[in-house]
N, C-alpha and C positions, 0 to 999 in steps of 0.2 A: 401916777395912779397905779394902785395894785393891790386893789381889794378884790376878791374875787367870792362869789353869795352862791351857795348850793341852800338849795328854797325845795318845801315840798310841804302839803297840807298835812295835817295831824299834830298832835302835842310831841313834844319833842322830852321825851320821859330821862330827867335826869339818873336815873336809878339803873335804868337799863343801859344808859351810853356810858356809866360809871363803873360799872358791879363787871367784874372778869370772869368768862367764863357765860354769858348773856348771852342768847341769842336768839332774839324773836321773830326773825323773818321766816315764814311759814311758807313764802312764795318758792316752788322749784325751778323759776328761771332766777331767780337772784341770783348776782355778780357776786356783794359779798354774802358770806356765812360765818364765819369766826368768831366773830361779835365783840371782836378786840381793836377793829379798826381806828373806832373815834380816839379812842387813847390814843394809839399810834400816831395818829394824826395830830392831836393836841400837843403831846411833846415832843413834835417831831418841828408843827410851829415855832413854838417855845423856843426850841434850841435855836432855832434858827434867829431865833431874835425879834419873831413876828407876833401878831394877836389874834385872840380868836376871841368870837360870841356868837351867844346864842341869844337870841330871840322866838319865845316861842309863847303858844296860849296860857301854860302856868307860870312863864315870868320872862325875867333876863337870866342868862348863865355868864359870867364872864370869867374866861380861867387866866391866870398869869402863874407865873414860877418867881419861888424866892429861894434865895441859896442860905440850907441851912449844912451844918456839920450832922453827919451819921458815924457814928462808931470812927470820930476823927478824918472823914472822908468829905470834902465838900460836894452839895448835891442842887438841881434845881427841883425844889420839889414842889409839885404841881396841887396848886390851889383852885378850886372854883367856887368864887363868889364867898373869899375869905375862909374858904372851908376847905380843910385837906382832900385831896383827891383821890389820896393814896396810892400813887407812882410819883414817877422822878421825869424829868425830861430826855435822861438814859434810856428810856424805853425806846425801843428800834434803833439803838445806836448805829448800828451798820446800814440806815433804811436810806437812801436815796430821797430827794424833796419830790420827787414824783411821784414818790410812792404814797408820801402824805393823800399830797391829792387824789390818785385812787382813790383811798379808802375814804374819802369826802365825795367825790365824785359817786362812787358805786352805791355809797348809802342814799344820797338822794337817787339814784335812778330806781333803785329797788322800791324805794317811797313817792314813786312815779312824780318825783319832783325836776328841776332844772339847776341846770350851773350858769350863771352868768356875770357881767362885769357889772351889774346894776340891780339894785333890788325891786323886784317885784312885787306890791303890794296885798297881790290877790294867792300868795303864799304863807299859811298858817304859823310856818318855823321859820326864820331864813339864818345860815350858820355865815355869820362876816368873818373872812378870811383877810388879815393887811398884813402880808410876806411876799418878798420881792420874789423868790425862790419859786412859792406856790403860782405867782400869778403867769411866774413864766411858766410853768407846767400847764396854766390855762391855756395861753399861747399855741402851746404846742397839744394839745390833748388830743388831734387824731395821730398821733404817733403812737400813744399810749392803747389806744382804742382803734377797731376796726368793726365798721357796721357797714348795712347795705345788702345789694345782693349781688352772691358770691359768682365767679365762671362756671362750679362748679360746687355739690355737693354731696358727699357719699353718704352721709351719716356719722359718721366717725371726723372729717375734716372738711372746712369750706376752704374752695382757693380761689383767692382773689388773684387781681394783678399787682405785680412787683413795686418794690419801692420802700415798702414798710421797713420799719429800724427792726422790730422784733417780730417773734411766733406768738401767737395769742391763743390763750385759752378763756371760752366761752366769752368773747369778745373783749379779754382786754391781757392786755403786756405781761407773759410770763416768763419770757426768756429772750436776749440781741438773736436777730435773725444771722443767719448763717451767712457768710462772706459773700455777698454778689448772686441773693436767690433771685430766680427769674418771676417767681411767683410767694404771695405772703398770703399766710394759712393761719385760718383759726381753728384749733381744734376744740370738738365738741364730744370727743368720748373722755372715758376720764383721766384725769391728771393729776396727781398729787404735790400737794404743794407745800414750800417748808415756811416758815415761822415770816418770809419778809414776802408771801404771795407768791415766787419767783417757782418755776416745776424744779423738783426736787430728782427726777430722773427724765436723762434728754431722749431714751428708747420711748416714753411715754406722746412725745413729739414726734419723734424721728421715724417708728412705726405707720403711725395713720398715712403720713406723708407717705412713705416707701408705699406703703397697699394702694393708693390712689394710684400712683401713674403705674406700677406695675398689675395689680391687678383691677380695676375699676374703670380708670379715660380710657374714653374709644374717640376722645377726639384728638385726630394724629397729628394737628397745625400746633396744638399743647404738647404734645407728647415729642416731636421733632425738638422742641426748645429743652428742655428739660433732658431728652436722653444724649442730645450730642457730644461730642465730646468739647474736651475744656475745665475750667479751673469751677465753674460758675455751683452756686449752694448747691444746689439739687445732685450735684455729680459727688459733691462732699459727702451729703447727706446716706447717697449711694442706693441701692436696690441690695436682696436678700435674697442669693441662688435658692436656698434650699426654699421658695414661697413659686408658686403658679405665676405663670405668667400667662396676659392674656393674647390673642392672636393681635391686638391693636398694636403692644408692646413690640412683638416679637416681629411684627411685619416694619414697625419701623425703624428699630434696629437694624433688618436687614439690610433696608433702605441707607440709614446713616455709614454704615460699614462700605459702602459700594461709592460712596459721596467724598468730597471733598472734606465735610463736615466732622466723620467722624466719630464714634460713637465714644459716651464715658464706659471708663474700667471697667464697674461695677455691672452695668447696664453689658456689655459685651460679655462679663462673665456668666450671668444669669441667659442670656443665647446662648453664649454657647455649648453650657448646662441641660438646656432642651434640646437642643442639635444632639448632644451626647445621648442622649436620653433614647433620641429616636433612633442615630444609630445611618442616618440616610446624607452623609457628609458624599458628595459630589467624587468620583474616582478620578484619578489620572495615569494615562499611559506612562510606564517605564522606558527608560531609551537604554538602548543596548548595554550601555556600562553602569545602569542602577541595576537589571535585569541580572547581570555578572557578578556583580556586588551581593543582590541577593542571594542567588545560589550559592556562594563562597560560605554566606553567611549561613544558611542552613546545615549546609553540608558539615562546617566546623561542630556545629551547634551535635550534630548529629554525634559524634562521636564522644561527648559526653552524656550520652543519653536525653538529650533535650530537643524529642521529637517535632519541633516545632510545626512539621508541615501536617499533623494530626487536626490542626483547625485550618480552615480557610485565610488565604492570608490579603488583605486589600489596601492598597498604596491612595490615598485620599486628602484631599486639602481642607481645611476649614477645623481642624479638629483644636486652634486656638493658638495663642503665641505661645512659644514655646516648649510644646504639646508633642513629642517624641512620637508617639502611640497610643493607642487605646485597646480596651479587651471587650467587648460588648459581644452577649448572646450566644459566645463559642467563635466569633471573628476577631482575628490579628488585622488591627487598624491601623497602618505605617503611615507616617506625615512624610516631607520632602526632606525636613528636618536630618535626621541620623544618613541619612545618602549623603547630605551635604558633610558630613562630620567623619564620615570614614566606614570601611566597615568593619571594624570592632564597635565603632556607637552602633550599628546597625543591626549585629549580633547580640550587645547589649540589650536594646530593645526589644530585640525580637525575644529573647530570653523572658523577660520581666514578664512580657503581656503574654505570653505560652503559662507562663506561673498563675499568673490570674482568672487565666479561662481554664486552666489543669485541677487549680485547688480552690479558686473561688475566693481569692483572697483579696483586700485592698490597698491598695498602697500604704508600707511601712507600718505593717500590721505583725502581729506575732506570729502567725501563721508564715508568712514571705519571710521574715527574719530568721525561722530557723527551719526553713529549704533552704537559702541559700546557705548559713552555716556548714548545714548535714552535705550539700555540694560539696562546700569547699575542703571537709574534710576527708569526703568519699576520694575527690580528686588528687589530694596529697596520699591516700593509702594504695589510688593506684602508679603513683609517681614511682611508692618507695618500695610497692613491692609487698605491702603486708599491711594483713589489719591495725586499726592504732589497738 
């Protein structure tokens, strides 16, 4: 067995599921739009080696393919009901046998019809599908499709629970889901889509999801699974420092970071972004040879004219892996980091973030590039003794 019947009342208008470029579905929940599906679908049968009909109120349709020569090229070119079609079975060459069935699938539900293994008698049109290909697609058609009601809904994206093969837009298959998501998401703002239905840009995706857990769930039992760290979609998919975040996010991050668990990259970068922001990173006491260290380092700093003790200066933890210093507000923000390193990295640093709170500049910006330049040449004129 492997017929599979998408059935739905009304005449099933040759003219319209032929002619390219058609497209009369008026409803704005409709799945599909294009009005190129049924073709797609017929020679996507065809090729496949399968048969398609129609039964409907103005008659039978029955299409097959015959292989004729075009411009010395052999072709299956698609017949219905002994009458040219006018395409080839080439159409959707690169289209997947699931894709067929979409676009059979979605035209009946738009035509508040059914898909089944069995025809229904009390449906107007019913379209017989006998392809091993498509029927397996029946088989599996909530992988293709995702319905119900969501954990959650913003407006922009529903999220379901995990498991799903793909991301879905306005409930059905437009892109493989992301390697090991915790959660499968259909989006409902817009998506653009290219010539085989598939999104044609993954930011179009990958945005809604990002605004959900960073700035929208305030439920933290969701947002622990998704921000921890690990290899898992959602850490792939990532968070966007330069976007708000909300107190639900940022409180459980602090949470993850303090845990065993762990918080992902992405998600710790954007904390640590707002921490930056505020400026209120936790201090810690110097012990007598950081305390040595520093003065050394001042004092050197001092004598190339780089008044460094002109702003406030404060030794503080949490300012992020890696994170030498910061310059916020008119305060010299020192990590553990350059103590650990020596104190030339310690003069180094203190140098930099005196630069940024002096001039106002950001890192590796033109500004900072040509202080330090104009430094390093004031400092060879006073080596040699004379201006250059």
């Amino acid at each position: 067995m492997s017929k599979v019947y998408f059935m739905n009342n009304g005449d099933f208008d040759i003219r319209a599921m032929m002619t390219m470029g058609v497209s009369a579905k008026d409803n704005d929940e409709a799945i599909g739009f294009f009005g190129t599906g049924f073709k797609y679908a017929v020679a996507i049968v065809l090729r496949l080696g399968g048969s398609i009909k129609v039964s409907t109120v103005s008659g039978m349709f029955e299409f097959t393919a015959r292989r004729e020569e075009i411009r010395g090229k052999e072709f299956g070119v698609v017949y219905v009901n002994d009458q040219p079609a006018g395409f080839t079975t080439r159409m959707g060459i690169n289209w997947e046998p699931w894709m067929a069935f979409r676009e059979l699938y979605c035209n009946a539900k738009d035509e508040g019809g059914v898909i089944a293994g069995g025809i229904d008698s009390n449906y107007d049109t019913v379209i017989e599908v006998d392809c091993q290909e498509i029927f397996r697609a029946f088989t599996q058609q909530k992988d293709y499709f995702i319905d119900g009601e969501p954990l959650l809904d913003t407006g922009s994206v529903q999220v379901f629970n995990g498991g799903k093969p793909f991301i879905y837009y306005r409930g059905v298959a437009v892109r493989n889901a992301v390697e090991n998501q915790i959660f499968s998401y259909n989006i409902t703002s817009t998506v653009d889509l290219t010539e085989d239905r598939t999104a044609k840009h993954d930011h179009q995706l990958f945005w809604p999801i990002q605004r959900t857990w960073q700035n929208h769930c305030a439920d933290k039992a969701m947002l622990r699974k998704v921000l921890r760290g690990g290899e898992h979609g959602e850490a792939k998919i990532g968070f966007d420092p330069d976007w708000r975040a909300s107190d639900a996010f940022l409180e459980v991050c602090g949470e993850l970071m303090k845990s065993d668990a762990g918080v992902c990259e992405s998600a710790r970068v954007v904390a640590s972004k707002v921490e930056a922001i505020k400026g209120d990173w936790p201090e810690f006491e110097m012990t007598a040879v950081q305390r040595k260290m520093l003065d050394n380092a001042v004092s050197h700093l001092a004598k190339i004219d780089v008044s460094v003790n002109m702003f406030p200066i404060k030794t503080v933890s949490g300012l992020g892996d890696g994170v030498m210093g910061r310059a916020l507000d008119g305060v010299i923000y020192l990590s553990e980091l350059p103590f650990q390193m020596g104190t030339k990295q310690l003069a180094s640093t203190l140098m930099e973030e005196w630069v940024h709170n002096k001039l106002g500049c950001a890192d590796f910006d033109r500004k900072m590039q040509n202080w330090l330049f104009d430094k390093i040449l004031s400092l060879s004129e006073d080596i040699n003794g004379e201006p250059i």
